[in-house]
MIMI-152811 format. One line per field, with one value per residue: residue number from 0; x, y, z of N, C-alpha, C, O in turn. Coordinates in steps of 0.1 Angstrom, whole numbers, plus 5000, padded with zeros to 4 digits. Atoms other than C-alpha are relative to their C-alpha. Layout:
MIMI-152811
nr <- c(NUM;...);
n_px <- c(X;...);
n_py <- c(Y;...);
n_pz <- c(Z;...);
ca_px <- c(X;...);
ca_py <- c(Y;...);
ca_pz <- c(Z;...);
c_px <- c(X;...);
c_py <- c(Y;...);
c_pz <- c(Z;...);
o_px <- c(X;...);
o_py <- c(Y;...);
o_pz <- c(Z;...);
This chain:
MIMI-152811
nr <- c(0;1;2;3;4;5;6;7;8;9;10;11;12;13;14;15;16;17;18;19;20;21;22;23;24;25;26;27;28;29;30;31;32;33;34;35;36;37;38;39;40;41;42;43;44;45;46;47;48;49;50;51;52;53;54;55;56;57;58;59;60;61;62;63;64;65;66;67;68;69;70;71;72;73;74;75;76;77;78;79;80;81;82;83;84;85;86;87;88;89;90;91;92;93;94;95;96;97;98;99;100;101;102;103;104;105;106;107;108;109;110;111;112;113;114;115;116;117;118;119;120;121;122;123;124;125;126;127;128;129;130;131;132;133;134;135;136;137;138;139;140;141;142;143;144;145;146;147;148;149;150;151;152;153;154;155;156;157;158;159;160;161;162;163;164;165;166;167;168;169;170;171;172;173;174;175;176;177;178;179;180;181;182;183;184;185;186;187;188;189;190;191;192;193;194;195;196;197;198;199;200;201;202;203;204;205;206;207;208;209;210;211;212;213;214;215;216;217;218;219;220;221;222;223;224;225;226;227;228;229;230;231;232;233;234;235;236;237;238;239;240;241;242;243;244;245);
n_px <- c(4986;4994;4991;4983;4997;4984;4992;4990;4991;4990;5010;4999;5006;5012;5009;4999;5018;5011;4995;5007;5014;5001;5010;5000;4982;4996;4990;4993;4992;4994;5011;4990;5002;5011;5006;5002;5010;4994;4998;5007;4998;5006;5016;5008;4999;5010;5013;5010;5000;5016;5005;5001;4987;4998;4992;4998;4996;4991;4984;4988;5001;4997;5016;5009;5001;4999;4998;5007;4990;5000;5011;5001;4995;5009;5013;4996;5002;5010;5005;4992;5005;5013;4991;4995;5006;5001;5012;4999;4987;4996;4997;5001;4994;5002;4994;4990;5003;5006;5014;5000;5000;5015;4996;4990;5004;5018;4991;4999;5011;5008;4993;5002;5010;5001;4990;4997;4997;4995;4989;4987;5002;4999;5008;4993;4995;5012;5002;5009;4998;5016;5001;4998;5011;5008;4997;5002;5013;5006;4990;5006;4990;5004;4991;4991;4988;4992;5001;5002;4988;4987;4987;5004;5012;5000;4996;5007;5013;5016;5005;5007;5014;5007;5007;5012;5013;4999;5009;5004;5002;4987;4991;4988;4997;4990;4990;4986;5001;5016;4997;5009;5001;5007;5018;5009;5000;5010;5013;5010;5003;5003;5013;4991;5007;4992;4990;4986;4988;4988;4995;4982;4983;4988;4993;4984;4986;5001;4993;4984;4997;4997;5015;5004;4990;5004;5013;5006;5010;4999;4995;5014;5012;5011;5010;5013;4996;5011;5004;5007;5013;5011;5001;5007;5009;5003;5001;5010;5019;5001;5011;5011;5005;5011;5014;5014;5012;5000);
n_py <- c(5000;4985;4999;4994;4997;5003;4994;5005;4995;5006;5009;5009;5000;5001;5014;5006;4999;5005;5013;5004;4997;4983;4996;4989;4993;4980;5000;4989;4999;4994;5000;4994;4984;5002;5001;4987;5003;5009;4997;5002;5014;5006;4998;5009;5011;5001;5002;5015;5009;5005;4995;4992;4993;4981;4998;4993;4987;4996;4997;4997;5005;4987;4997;4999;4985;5000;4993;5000;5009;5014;4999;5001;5014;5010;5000;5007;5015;5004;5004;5013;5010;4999;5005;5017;5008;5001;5004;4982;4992;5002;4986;4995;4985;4992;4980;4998;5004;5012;5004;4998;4985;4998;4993;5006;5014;5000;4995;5017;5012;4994;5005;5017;5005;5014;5010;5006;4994;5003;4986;5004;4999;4987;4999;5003;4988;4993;4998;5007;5012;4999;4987;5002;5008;4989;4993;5019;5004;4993;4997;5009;5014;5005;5011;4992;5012;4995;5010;4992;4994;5000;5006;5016;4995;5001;4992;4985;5007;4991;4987;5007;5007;4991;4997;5005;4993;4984;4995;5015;5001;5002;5008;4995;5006;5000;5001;5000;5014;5007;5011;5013;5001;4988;5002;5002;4988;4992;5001;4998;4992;4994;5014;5000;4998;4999;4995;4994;5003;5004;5014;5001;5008;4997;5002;5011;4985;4997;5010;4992;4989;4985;4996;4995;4991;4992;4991;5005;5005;4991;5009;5003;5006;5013;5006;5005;5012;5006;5009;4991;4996;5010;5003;4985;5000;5016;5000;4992;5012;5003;4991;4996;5009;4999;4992;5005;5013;4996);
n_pz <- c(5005;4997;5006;4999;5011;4999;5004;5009;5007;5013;5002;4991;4986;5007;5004;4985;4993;5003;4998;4984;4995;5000;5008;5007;4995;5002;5010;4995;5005;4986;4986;4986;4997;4996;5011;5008;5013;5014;5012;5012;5003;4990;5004;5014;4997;4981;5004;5005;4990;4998;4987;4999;4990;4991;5005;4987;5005;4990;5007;4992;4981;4992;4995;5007;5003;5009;5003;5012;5009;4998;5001;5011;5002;4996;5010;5012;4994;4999;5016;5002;4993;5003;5014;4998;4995;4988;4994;4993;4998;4984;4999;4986;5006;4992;4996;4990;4985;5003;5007;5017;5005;5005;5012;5010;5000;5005;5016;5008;5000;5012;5012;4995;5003;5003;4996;4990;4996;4984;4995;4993;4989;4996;4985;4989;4994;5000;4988;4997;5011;4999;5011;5010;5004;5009;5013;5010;5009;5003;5011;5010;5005;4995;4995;4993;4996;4986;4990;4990;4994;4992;5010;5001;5000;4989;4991;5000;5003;4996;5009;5008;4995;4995;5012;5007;4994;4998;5012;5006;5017;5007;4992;4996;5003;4992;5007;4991;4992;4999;5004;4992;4985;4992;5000;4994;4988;5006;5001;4983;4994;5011;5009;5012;5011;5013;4995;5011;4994;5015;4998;5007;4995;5004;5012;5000;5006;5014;5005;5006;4990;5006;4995;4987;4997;5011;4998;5007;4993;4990;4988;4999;5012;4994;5013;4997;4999;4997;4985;4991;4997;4997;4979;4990;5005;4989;4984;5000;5003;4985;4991;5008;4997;4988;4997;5009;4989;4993);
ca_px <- c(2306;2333;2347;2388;2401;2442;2464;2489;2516;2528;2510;2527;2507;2475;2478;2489;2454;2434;2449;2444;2411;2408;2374;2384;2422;2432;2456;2487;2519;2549;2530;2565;2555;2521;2507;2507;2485;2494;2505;2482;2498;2493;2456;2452;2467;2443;2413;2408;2417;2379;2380;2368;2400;2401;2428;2445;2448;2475;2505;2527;2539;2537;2502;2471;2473;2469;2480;2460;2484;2481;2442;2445;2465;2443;2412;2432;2440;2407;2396;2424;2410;2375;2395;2408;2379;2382;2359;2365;2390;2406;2406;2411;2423;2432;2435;2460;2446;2437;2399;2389;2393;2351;2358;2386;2371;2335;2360;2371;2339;2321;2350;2342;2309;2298;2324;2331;2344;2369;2384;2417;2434;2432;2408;2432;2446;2414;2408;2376;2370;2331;2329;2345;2326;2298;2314;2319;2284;2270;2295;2281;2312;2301;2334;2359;2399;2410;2431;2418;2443;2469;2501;2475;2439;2438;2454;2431;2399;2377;2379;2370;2343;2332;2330;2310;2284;2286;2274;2259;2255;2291;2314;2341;2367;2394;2430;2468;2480;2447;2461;2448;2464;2451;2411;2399;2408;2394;2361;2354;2355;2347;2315;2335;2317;2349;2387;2423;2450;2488;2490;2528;2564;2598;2610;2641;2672;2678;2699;2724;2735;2740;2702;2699;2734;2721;2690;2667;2648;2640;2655;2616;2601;2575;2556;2520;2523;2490;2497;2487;2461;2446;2451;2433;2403;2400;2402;2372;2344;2356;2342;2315;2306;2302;2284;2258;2254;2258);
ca_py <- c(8687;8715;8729;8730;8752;8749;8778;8770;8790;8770;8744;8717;8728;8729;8693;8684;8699;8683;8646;8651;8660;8701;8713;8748;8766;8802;8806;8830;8839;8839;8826;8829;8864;8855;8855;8881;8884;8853;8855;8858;8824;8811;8818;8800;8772;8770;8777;8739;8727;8707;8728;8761;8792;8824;8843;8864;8899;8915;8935;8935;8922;8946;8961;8966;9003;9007;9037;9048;9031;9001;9003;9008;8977;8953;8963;8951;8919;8915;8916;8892;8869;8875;8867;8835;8824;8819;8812;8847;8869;8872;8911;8931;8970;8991;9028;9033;9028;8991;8995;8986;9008;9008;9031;9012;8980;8989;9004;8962;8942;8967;8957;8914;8918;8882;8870;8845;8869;8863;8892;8885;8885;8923;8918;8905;8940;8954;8970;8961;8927;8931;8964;8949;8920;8948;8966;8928;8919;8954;8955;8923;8901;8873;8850;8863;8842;8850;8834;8857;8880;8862;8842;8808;8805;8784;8809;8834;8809;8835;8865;8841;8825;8863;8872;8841;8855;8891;8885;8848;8855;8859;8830;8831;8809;8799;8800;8797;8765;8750;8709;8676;8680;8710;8705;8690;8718;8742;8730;8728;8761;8779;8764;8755;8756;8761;8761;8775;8760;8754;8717;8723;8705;8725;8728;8701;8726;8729;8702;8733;8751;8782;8786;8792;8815;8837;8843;8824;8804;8819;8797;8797;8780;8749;8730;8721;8683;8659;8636;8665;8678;8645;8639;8673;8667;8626;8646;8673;8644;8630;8658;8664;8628;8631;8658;8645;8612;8634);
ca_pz <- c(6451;6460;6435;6424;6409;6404;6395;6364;6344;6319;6295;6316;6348;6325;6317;6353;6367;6341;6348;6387;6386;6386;6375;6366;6361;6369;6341;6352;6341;6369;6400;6418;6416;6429;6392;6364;6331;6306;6274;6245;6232;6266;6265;6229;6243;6276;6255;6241;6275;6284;6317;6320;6326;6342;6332;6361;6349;6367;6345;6374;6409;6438;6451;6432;6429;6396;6374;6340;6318;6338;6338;6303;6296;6318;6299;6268;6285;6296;6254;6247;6274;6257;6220;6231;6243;6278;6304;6326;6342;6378;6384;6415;6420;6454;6467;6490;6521;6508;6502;6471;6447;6433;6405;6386;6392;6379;6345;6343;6354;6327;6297;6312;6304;6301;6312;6342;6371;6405;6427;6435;6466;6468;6493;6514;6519;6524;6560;6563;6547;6556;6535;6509;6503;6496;6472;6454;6453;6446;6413;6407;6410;6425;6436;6459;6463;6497;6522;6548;6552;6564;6549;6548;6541;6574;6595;6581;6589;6610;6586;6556;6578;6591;6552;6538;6564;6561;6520;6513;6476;6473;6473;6492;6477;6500;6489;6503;6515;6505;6502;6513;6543;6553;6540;6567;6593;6566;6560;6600;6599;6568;6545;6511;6480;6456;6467;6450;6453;6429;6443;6434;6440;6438;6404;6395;6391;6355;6337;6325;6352;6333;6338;6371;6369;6341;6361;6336;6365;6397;6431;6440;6408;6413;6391;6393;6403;6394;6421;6443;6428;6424;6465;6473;6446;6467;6499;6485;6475;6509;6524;6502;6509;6544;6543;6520;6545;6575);
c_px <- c(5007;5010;5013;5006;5019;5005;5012;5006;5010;4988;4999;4994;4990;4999;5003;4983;4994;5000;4997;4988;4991;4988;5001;5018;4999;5014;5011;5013;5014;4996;5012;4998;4986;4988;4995;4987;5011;5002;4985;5002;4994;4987;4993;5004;4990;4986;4997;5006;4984;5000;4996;5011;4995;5014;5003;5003;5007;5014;5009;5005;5000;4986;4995;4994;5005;4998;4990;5002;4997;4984;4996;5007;4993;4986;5002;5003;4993;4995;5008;4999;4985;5002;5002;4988;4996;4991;4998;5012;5000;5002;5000;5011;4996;5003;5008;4998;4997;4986;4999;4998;4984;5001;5008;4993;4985;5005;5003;4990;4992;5008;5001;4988;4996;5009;4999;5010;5004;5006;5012;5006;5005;4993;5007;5009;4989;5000;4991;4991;4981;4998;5000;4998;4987;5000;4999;4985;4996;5008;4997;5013;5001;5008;5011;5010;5001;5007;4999;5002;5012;5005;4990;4984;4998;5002;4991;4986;4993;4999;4998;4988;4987;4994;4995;4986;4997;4994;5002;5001;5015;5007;5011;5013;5019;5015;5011;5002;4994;5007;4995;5003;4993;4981;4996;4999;4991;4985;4996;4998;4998;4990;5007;4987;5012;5013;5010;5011;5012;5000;5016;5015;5012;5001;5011;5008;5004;5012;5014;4998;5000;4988;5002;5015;4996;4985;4987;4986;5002;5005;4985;4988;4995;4996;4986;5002;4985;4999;4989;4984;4990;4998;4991;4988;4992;4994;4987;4991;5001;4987;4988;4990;4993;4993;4986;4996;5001;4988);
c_py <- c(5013;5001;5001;5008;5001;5014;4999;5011;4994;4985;4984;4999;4998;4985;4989;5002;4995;4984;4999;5004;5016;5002;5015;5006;5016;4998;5013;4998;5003;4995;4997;5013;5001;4999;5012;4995;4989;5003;4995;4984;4989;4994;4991;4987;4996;5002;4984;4992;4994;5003;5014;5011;5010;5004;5012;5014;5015;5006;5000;4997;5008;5001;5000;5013;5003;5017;5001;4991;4986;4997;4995;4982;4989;5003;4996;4989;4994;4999;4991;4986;4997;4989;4986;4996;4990;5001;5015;5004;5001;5015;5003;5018;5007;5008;4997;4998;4986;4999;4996;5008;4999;5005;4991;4983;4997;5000;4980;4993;5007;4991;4983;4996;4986;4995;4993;5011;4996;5015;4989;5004;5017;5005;4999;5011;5008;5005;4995;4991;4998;5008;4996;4990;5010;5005;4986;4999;5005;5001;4986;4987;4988;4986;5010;4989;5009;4992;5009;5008;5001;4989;4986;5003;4994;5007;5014;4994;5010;5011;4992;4997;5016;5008;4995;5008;5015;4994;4983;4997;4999;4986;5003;4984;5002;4998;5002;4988;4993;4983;4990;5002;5006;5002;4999;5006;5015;4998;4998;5014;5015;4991;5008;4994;4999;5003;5002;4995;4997;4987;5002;4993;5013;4998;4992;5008;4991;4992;5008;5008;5014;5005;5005;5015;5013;5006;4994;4991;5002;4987;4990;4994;4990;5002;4994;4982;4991;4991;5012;5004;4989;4994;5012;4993;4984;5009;5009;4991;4990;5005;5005;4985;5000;5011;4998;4989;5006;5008);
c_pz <- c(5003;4989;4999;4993;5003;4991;4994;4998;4991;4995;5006;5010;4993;5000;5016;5006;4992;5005;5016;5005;5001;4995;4996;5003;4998;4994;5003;4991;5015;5014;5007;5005;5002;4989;4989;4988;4989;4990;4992;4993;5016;5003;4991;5006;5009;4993;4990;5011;5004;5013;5000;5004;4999;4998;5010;4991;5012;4988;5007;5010;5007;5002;4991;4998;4987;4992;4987;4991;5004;5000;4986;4993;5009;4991;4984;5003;5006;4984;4996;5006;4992;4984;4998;5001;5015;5006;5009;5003;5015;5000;5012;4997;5015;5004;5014;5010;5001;5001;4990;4990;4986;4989;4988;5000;4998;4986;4997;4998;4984;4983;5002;4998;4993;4999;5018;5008;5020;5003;5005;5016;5007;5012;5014;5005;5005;5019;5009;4989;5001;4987;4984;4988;4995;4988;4990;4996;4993;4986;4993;4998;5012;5007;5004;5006;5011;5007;5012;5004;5005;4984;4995;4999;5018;5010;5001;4997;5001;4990;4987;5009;5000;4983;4990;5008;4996;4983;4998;4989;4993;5003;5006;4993;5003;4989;5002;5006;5000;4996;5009;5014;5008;4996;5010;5010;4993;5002;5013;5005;4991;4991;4984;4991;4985;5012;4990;5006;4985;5004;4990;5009;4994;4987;4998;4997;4987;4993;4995;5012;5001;5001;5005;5007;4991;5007;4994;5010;5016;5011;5005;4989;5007;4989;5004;4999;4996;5009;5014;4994;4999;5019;5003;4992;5007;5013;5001;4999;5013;5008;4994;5006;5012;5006;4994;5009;5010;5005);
o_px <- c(5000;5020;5018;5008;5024;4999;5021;5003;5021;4980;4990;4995;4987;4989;4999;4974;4985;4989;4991;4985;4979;4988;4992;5025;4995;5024;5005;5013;5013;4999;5009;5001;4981;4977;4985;4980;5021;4995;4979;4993;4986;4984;4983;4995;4988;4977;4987;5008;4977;4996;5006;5014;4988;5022;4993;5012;5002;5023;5019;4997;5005;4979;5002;4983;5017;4988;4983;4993;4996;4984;4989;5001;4997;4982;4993;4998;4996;4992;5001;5003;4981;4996;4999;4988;4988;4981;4988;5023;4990;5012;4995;5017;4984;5015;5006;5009;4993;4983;5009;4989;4986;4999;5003;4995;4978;5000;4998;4989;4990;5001;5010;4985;5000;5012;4993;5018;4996;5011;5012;4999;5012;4995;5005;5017;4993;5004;4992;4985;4975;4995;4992;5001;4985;4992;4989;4981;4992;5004;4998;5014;5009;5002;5014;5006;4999;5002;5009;4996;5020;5000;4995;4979;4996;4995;4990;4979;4986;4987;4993;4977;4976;4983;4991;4977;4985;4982;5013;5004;5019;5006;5016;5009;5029;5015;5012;4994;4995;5010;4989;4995;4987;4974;4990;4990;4983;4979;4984;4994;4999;4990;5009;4979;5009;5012;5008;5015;5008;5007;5020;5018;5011;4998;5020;5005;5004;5023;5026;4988;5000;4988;5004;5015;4999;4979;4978;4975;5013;5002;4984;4975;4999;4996;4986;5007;4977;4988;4978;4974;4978;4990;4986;4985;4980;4984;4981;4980;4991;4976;4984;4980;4981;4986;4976;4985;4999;4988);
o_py <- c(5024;4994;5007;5004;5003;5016;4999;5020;4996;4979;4976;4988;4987;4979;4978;4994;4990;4980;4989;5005;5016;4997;5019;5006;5024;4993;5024;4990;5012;5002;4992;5017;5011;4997;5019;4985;4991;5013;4985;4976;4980;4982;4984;4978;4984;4996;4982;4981;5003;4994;5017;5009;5015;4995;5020;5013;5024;4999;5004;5001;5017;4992;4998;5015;5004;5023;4990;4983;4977;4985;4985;4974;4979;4994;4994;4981;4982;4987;4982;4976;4985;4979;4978;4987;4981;5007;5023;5000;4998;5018;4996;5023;5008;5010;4988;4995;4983;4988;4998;5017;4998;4996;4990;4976;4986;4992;4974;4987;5000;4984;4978;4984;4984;4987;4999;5016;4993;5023;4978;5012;5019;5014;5005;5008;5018;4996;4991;4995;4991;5004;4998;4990;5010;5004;4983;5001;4998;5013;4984;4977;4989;4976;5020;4980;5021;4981;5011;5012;5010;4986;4980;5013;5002;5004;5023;4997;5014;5013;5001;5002;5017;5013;5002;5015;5017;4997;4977;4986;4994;4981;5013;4973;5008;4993;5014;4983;4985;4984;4991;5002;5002;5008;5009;5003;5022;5006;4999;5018;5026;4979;5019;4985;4994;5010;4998;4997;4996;4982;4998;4993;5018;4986;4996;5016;4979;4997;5004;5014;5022;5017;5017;5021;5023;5016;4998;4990;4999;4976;4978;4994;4988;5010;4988;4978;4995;4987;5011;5003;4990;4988;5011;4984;4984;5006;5009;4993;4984;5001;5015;4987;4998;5012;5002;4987;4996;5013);
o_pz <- c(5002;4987;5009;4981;5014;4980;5002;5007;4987;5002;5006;5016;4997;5004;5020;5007;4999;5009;5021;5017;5004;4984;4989;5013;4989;5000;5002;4982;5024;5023;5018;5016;4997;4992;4991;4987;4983;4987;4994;4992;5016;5004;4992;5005;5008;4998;4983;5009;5003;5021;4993;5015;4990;4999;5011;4983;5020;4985;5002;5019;5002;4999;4981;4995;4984;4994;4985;4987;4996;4997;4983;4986;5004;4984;4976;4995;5008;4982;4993;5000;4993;4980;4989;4992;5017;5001;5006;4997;5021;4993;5020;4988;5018;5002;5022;5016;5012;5004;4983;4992;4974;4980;4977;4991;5000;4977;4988;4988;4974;4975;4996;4997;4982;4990;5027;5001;5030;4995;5011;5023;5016;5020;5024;5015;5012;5026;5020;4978;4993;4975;4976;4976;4982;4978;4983;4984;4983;4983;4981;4990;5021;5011;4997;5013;5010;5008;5018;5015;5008;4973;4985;5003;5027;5020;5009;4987;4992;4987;4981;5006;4994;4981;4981;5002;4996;4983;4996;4985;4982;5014;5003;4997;4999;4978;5000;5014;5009;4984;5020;5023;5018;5003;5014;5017;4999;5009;5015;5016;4997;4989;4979;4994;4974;5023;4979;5017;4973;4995;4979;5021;4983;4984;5006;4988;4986;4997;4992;5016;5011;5002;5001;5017;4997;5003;5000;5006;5022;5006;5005;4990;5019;4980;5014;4988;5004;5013;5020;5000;5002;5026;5015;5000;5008;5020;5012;5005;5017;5012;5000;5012;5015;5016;4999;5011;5016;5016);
């Protein structure tokens, strides 16, 4: 079986991924803005979901060069994720040159203790995506979202492929454009274990127009759809299938 995990922001995307099939949600806040840390209410809500969540810990959009203050406030939203009762946390953290920044990201795995643990796609800035698979394992955090490097996990098959190999123990857990359509070009060329995807539709523009003039909802909103993600979760026991009679 390959795992799904679906990326939500609101308790309406929560009950969309459970209805189409989702085995685990990265719970965010914003994922127009690629996904920030959720609210504390957010959280309580998503902990009596009957799926396991990860809780993206991110104060901010923009790189992953993170300041003291901001350090300091992810290690409080990592204890709030612990509070709730959540399954783990989505962390990631990089130095300027996009390595990973080892230091600041031993300071979170440490305050996650027993917790469920993904890197985010900080890696995908990373220079050398070998290297930094390393630092991952040796720090102990043993699932890595990427879509390769590039805009798509597809587009960014070989450097996902070249970084399942380079550390076996890690997963690598594809993610960008990951949708039925696109599986079956993935998995010929990446070995899938777990994928990420929003299975999302456009947002309906907002029944008061003053919304969307006021600023209130961004041009780029979406909603997590369960038609989709029940079409991707069909299209993964697909391929699970014929790999098991193949």
């Amino acid at each position: 079986m390959i795992t799904l995990e679906v990326c939500v922001d609101d308790p309406a995307g929560m009950m969309a991924a459970v209805r189409g099939g989702a085995d685990r949600i990265e719970l965010c806040a914003a994922l127009a803005l690629g996904g920030l840390t959720p609210s504390a209410g957010l959280m309580r809500v998503a902990a009596d979901l009957p799926l396991p969540v990860m809780a993206m810990i991110r104060p901010r959009a923009g790189n992953f060069i993170w300041s003291e203050a901001e350090i300091s406030a992810q290690l409080a939203e990592i204890a709030a994720a612990r509070a709730c009762g959540l399954a783990g946390v989505v962390i990631g953290a990089s130095l300027p040159d996009g390595r990973l920044d080892a230091e600041t990201l031993a300071r979170l795995v440490a305050a996650a203790q027993g917790l469920d643990l993904t890197l985010h796609r900080a890696i995908d800035l990373a220079p050398d995506p070998v290297a930094a698979m390393g630092v991952c394992r040796d720090l102990g955090i043993l699932r890595v979202l990427s879509s390769g490097g590039a805009a798509t996990a597809c587009d960014g098959m070989a450097r996902l492929a070249a970084m399942q190999a380079a550390a076996p123990d890690v997963t690598v857990m594809p993610g960008g454009g990951v949708s039925a359509a696109t599986i079956a070009a993935l998995a010929r060329n990446v070995p899938l274990t777990q994928v990420h995807a929003s299975c999302s539709t456009p947002a309906p523009p907002p029944a008061d127009p003053r919304i969307a003039g006021l600023g209130l909802q961004p041009a780029n909103a979406r909603v997590t759809d369960a038609a989709l993600v029940r079409g991707l979760r069909t299209a993964l026991d697909q391929l699970a299938g014929s790999t098991t009679r193949g």
